[in-house]
N, CA, C and O of each residue as an XYZ file, in Angstrom:
612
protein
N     -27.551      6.935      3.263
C     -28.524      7.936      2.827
C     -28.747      8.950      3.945
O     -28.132      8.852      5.007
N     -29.652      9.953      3.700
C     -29.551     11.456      4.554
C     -30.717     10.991      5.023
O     -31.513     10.158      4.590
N     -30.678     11.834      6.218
C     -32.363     11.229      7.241
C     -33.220     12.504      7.066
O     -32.508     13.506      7.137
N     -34.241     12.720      6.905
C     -35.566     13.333      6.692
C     -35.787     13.926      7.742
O     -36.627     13.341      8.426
N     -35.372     14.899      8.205
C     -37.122     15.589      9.484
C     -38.205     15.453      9.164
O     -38.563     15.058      8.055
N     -39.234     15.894     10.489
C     -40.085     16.024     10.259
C     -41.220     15.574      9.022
O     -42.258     16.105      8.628
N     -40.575     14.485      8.673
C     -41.571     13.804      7.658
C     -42.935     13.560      8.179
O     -42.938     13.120      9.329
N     -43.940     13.710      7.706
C     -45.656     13.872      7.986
C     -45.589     12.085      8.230
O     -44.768     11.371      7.654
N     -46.349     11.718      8.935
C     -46.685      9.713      9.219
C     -48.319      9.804      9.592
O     -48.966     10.621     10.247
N     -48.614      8.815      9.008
C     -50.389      8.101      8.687
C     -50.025      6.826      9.431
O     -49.788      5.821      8.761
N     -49.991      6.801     10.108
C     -50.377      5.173     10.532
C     -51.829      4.639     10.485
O     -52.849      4.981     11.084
N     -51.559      3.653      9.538
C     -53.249      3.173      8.988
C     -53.101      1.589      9.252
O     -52.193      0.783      9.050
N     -54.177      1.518      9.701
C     -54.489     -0.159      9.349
C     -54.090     -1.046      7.667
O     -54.729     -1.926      7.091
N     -52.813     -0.364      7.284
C     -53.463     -1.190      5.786
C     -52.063     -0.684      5.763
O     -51.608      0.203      6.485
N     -51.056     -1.769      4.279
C     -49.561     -1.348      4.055
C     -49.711     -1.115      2.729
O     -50.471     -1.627      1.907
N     -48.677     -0.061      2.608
C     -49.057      0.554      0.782
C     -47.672      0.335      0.507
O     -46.805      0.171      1.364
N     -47.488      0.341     -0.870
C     -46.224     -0.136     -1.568
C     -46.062      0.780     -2.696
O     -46.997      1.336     -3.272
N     -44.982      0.887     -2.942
C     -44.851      1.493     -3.679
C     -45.287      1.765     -5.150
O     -45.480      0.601     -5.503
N     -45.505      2.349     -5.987
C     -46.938      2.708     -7.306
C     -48.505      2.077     -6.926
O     -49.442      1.890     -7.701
N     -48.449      1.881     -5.785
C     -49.985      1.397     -5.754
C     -50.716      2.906     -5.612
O     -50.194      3.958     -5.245
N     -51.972      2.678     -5.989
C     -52.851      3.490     -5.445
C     -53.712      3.576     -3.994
O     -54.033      2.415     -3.738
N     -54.066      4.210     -3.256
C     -54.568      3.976     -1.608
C     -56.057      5.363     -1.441
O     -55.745      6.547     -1.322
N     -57.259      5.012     -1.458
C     -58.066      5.797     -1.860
C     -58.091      6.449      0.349
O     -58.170      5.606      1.242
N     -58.012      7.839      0.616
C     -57.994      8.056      1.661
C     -58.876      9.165      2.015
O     -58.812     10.141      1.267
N     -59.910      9.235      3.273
C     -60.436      9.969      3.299
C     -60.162     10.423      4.876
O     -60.301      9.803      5.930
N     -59.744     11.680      4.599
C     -59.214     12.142      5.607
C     -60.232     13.202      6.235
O     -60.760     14.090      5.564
N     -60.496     12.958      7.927
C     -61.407     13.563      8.423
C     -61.122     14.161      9.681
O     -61.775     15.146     10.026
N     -60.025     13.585     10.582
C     -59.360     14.245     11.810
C     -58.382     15.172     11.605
O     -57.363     15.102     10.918
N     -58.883     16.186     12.393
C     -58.269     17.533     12.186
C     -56.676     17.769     11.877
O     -56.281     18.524     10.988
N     -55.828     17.017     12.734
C     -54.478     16.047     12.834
C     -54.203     16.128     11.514
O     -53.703     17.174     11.100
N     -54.433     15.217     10.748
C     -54.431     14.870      9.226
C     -54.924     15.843      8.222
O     -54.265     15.795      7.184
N     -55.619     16.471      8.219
C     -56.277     17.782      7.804
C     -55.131     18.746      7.760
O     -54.736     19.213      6.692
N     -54.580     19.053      8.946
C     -53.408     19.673      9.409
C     -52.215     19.525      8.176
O     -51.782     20.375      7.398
N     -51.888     18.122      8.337
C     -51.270     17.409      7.419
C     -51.379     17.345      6.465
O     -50.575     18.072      5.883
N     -52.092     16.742      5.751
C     -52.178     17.230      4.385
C     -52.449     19.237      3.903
O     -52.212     20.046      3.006
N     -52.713     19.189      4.463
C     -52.715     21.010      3.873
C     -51.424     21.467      3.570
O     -51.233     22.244      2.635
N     -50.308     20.948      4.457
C     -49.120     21.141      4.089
C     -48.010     20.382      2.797
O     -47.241     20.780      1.923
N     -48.725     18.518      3.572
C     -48.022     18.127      2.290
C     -49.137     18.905      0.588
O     -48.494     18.739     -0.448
N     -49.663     19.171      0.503
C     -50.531     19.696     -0.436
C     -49.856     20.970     -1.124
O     -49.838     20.972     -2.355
N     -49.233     22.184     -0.359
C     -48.790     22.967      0.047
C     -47.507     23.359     -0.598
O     -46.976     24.362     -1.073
N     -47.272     22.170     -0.403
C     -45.614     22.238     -0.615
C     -45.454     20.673     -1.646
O     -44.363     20.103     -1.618
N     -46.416     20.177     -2.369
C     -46.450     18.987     -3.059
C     -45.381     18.605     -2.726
O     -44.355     18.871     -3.352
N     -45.422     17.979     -1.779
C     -44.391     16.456     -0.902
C     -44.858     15.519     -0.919
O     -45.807     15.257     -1.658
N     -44.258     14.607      0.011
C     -45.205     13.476      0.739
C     -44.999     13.312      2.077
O     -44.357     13.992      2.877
N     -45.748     12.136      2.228
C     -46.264     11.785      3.724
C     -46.100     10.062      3.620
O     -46.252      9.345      2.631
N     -45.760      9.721      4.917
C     -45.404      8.406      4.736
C     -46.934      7.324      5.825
O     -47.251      7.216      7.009
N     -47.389      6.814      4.598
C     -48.139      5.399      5.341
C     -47.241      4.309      6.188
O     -46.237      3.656      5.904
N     -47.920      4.397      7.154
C     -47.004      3.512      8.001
C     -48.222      2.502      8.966
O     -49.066      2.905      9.767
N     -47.905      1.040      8.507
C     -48.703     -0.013      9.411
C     -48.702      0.088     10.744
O     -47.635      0.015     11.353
N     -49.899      0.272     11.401
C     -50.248      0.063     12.580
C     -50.723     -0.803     12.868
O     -51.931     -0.916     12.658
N     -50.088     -1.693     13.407
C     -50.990     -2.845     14.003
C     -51.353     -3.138     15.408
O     -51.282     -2.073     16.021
N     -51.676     -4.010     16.118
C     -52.368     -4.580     17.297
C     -50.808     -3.831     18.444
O     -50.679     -2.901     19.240
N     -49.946     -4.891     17.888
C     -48.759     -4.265     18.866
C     -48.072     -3.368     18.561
O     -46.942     -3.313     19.046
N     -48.579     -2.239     17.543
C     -47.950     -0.943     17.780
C     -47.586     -0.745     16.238
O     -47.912     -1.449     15.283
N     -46.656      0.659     16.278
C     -46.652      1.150     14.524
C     -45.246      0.139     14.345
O     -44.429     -0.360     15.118
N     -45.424      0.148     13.176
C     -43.897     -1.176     12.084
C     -43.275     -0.114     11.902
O     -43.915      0.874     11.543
N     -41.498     -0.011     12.154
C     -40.631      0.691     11.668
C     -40.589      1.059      9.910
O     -40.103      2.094      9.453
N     -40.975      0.376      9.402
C     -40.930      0.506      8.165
C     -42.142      0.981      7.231
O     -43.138      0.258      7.230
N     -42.144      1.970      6.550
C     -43.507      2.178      5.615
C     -43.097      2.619      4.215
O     -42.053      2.237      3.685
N     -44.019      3.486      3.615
C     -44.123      3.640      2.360
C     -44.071      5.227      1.953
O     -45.181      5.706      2.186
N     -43.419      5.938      1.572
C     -43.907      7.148      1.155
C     -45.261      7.868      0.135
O     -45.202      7.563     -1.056
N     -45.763      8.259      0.319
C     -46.846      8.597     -0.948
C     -47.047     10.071     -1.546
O     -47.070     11.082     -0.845
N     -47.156     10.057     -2.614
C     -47.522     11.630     -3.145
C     -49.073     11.767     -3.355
O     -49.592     10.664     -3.523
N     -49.897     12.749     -3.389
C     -51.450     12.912     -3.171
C     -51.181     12.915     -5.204
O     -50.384     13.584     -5.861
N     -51.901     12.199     -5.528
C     -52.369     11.641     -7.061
C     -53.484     12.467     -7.443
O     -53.760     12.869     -8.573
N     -54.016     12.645     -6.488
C     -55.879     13.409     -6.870
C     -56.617     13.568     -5.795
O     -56.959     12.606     -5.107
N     -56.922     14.710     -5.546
C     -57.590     15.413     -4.838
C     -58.959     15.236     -5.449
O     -59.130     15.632     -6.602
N     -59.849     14.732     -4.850
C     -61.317     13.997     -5.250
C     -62.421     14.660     -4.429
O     -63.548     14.724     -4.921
N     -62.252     15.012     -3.567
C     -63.266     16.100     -2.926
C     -62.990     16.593     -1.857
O     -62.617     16.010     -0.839
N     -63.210     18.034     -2.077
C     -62.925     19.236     -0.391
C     -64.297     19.281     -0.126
O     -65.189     19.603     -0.911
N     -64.388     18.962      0.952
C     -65.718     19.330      1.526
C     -65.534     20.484      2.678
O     -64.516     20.658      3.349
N     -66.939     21.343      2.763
C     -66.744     22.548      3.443
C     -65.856     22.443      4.970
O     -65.223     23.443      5.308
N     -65.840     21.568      5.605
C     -65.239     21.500      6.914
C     -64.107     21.008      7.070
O     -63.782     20.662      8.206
N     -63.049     20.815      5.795
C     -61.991     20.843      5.364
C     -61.575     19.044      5.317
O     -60.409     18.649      5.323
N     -62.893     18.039      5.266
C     -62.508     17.001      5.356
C     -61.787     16.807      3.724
O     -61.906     17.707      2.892
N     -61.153     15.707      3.467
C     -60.617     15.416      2.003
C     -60.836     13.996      1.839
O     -60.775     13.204      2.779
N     -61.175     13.570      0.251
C     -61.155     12.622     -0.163
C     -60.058     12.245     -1.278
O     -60.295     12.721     -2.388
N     -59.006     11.540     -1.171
C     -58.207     11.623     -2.314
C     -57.090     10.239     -2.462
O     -56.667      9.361     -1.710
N     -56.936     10.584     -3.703
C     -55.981      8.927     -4.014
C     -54.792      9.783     -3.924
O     -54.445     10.901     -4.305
N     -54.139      8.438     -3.025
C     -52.512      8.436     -2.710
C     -51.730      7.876     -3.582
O     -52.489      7.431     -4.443
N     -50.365      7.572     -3.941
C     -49.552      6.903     -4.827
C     -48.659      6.934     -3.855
O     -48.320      7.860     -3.118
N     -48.201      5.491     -3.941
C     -46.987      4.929     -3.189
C     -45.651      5.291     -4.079
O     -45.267      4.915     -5.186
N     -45.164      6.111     -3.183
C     -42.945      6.323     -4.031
C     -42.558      5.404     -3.601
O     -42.857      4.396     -4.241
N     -41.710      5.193     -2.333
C     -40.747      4.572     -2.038
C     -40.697      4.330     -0.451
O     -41.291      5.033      0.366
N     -39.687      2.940     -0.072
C     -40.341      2.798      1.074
C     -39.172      3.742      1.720
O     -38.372      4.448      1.107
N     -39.354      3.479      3.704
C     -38.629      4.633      4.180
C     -38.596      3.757      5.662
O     -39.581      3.053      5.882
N     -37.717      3.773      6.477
C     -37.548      3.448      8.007
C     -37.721      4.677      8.787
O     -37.242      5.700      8.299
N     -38.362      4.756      9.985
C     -38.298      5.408     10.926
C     -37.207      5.000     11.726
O     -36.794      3.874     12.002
N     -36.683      6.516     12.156
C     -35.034      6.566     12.724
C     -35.688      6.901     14.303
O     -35.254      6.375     15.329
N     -36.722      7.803     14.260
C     -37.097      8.412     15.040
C     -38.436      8.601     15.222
O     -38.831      8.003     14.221
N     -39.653      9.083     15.885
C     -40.445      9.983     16.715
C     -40.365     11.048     16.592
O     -39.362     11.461     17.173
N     -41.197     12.199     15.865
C     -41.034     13.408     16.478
C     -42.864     13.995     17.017
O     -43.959     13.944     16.457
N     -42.527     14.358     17.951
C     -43.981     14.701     18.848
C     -44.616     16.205     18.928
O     -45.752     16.529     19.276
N     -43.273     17.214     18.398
C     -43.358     18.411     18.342
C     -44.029     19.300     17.214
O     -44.026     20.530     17.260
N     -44.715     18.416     16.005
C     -45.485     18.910     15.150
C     -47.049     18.763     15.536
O     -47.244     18.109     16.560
N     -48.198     19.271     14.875
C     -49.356     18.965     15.267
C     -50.127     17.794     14.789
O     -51.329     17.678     15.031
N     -49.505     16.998     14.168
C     -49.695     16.071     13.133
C     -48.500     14.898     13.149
O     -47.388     15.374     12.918
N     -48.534     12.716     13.497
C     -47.446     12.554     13.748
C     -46.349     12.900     12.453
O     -46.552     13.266     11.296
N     -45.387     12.672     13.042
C     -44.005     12.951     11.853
C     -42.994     11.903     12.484
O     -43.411     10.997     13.206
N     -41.703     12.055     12.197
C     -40.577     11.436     12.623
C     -39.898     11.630     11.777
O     -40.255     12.216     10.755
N     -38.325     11.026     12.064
C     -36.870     11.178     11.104
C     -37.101     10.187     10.753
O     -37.392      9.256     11.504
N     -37.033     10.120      9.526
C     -36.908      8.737      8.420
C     -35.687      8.766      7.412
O     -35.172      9.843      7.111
N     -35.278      7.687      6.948
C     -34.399      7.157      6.153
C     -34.979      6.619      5.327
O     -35.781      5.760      5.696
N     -34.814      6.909      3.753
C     -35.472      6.135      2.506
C     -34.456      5.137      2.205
O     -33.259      5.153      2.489
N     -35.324      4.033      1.415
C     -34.774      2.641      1.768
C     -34.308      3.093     -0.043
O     -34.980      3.832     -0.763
N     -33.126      2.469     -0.395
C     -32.961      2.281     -2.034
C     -32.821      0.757     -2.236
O     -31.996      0.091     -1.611
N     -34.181     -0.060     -3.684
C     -33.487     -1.168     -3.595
C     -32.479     -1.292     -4.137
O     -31.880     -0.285     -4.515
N     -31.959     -2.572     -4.353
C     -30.636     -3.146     -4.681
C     -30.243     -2.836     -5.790
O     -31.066     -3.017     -6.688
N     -28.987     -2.306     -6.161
C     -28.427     -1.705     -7.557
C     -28.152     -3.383     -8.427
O     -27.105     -3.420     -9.074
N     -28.956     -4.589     -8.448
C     -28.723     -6.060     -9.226
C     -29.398     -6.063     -9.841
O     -30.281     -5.230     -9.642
N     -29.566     -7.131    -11.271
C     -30.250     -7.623    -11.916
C     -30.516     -8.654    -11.232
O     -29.840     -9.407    -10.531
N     -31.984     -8.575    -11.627
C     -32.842     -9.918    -10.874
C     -32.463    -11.107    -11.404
O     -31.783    -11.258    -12.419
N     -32.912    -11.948    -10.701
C     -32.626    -13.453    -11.499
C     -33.531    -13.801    -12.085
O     -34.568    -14.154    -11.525
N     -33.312    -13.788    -13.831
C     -34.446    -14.225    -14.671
C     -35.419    -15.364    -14.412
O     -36.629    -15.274    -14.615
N     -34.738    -16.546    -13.903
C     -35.764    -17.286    -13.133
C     -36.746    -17.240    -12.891
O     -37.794    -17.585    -13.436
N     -36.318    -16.511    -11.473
C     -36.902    -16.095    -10.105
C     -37.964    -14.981    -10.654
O     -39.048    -14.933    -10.074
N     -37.714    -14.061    -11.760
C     -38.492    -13.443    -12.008
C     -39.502    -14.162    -12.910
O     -40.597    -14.119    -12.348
N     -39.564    -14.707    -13.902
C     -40.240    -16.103    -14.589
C     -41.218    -16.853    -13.871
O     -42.382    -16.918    -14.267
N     -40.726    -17.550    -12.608
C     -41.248    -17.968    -11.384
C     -42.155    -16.752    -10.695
O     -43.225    -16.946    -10.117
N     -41.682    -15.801    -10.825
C     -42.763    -15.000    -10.101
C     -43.915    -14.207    -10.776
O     -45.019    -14.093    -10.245
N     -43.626    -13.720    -11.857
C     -44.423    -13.588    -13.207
C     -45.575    -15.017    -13.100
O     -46.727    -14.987    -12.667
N     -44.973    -15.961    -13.534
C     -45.978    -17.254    -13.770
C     -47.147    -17.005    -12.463
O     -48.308    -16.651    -12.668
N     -46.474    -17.309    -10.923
C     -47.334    -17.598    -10.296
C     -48.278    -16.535    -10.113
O     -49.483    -16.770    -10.019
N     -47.705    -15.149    -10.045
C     -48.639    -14.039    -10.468
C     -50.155    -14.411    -11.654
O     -51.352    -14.390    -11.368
N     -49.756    -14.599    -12.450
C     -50.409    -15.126    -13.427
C     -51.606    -15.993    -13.105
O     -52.774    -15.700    -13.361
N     -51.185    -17.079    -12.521
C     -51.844    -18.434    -11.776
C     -52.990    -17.717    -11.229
O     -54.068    -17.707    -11.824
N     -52.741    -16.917     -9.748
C     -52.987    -15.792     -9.411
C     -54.691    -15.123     -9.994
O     -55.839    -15.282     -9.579
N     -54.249    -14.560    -10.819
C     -55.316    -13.600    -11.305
C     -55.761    -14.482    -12.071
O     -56.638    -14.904    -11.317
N     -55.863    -15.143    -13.040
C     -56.631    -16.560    -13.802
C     -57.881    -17.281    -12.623
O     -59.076    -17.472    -12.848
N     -57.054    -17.590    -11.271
C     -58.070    -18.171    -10.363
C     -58.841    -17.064     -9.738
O     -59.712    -17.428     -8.948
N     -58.687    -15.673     -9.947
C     -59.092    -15.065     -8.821
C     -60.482    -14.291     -9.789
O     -61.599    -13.931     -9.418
N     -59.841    -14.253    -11.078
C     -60.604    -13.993    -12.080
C     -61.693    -13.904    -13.146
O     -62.466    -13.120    -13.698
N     -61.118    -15.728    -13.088
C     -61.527    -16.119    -14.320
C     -60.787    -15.794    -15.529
O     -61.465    -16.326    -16.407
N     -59.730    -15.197    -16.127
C     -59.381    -14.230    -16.941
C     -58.223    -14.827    -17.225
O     -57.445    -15.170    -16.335
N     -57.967    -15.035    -18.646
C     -56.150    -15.219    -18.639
C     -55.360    -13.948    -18.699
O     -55.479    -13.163    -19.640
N     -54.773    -13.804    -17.962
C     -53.861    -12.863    -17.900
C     -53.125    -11.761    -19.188
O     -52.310    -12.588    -19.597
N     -52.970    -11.022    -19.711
C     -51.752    -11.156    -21.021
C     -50.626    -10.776    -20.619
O     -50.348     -9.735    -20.023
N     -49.698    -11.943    -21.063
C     -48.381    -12.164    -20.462
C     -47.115    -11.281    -20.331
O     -46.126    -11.215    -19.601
N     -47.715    -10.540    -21.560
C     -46.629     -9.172    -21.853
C     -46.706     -8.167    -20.540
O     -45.798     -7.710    -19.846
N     -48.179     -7.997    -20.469
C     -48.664     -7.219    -19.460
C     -48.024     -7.367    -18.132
O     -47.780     -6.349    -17.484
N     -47.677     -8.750    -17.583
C     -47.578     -9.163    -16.932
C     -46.016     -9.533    -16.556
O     -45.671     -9.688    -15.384
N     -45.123     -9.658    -17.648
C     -43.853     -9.536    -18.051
C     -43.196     -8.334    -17.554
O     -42.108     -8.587    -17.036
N     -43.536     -7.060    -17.553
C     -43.561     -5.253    -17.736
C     -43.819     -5.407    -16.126
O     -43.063     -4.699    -15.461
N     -44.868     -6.303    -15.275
C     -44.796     -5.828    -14.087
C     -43.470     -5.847    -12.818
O     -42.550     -6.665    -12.810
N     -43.629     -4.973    -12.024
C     -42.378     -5.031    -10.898
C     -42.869     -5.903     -9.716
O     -44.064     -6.121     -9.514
N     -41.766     -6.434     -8.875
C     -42.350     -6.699     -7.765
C     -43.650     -5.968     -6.839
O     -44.555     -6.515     -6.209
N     -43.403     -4.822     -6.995
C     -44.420     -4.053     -6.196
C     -46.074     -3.975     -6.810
O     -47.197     -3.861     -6.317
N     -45.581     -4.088     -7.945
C     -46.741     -3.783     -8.462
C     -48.050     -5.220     -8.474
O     -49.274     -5.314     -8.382
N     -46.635     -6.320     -8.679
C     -47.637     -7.497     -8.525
C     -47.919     -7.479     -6.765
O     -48.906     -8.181     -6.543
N     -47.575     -7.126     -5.988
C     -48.255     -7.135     -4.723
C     -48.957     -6.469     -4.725
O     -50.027     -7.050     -4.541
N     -49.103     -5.317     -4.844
C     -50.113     -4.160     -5.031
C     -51.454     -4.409     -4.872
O     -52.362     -4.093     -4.104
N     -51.232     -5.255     -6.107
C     -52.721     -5.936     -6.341
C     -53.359     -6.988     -5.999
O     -54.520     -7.238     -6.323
N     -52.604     -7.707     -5.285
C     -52.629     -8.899     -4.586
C     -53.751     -9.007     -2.940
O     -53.798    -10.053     -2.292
């Protein structure tokens, strides 16, 4: 696959996946910066885990879903949607806002193993019943992707 410039990066305490939703309120000027552009040019910007020992090569891309409030001093409140995930190739330090060269990840061109998907459906299921109270409906639950059952998890 082709590597990305200057792709916009969030390093947040929190990992987003792909179709999830990520409610973000953006208030440092940095990010402000940032989104005005991805906004701008309706792109995205990639969430990327930061943790204790530093940012994870790997994150998530997101497109801005809804713009939920501009407030006068240009802070923003708005839901993100996870695309697809992406590796950092690179660092780049020369924008005002971080970025880096990234590579988007494609998954695997296979059919899953009905099983394994059965098995993972069920325990999903298990899942939200205990967390709930609620039985699940199975169809509903059938229709979901890997990502999506983490998502919510």
């Amino acid at each position: 696959m082709a590597l990305v410039r200057d792709f916009p990066l969030f390093p947040l305490g929190l990992v987003a996946l792909p179709t999830e939703l990520v409610p973000l309120h953006i208030f440092e000027e940095r990010y402000k910066t940032m989104m005005a552009r991805v906004l701008e040019e309706e792109g995205e910007f990639g969430i990327v885990w930061v943790a204790d020992d530093g940012l994870r090569p790997v994150g998530c891309a997101c497109e801005v879903a809804e713009v939920l409030e501009r407030m006068p001093d240009g802070r923003l409140n708005l839901v993100a949607r996870g695309t697809r995930p992406f590796r950092i190739e690179s660092r780049q330090d020369e924008l005002p806002y971080p970025a880096g060269v990234v590579e988007f990840l494609a998954d695997r061109d296979e059919e899953p193993d009905p099983a394994a998907a059965e098995d993972a459906h069920a325990a999903y299921a298990k899942l939200v019943e205990q967390a709930t109270d609620r039985t699940p409906d199975a169809d509903e639950i059938g229709a979901m992707s890997a990502y999506e059952m983490a998502a919510t998890v």
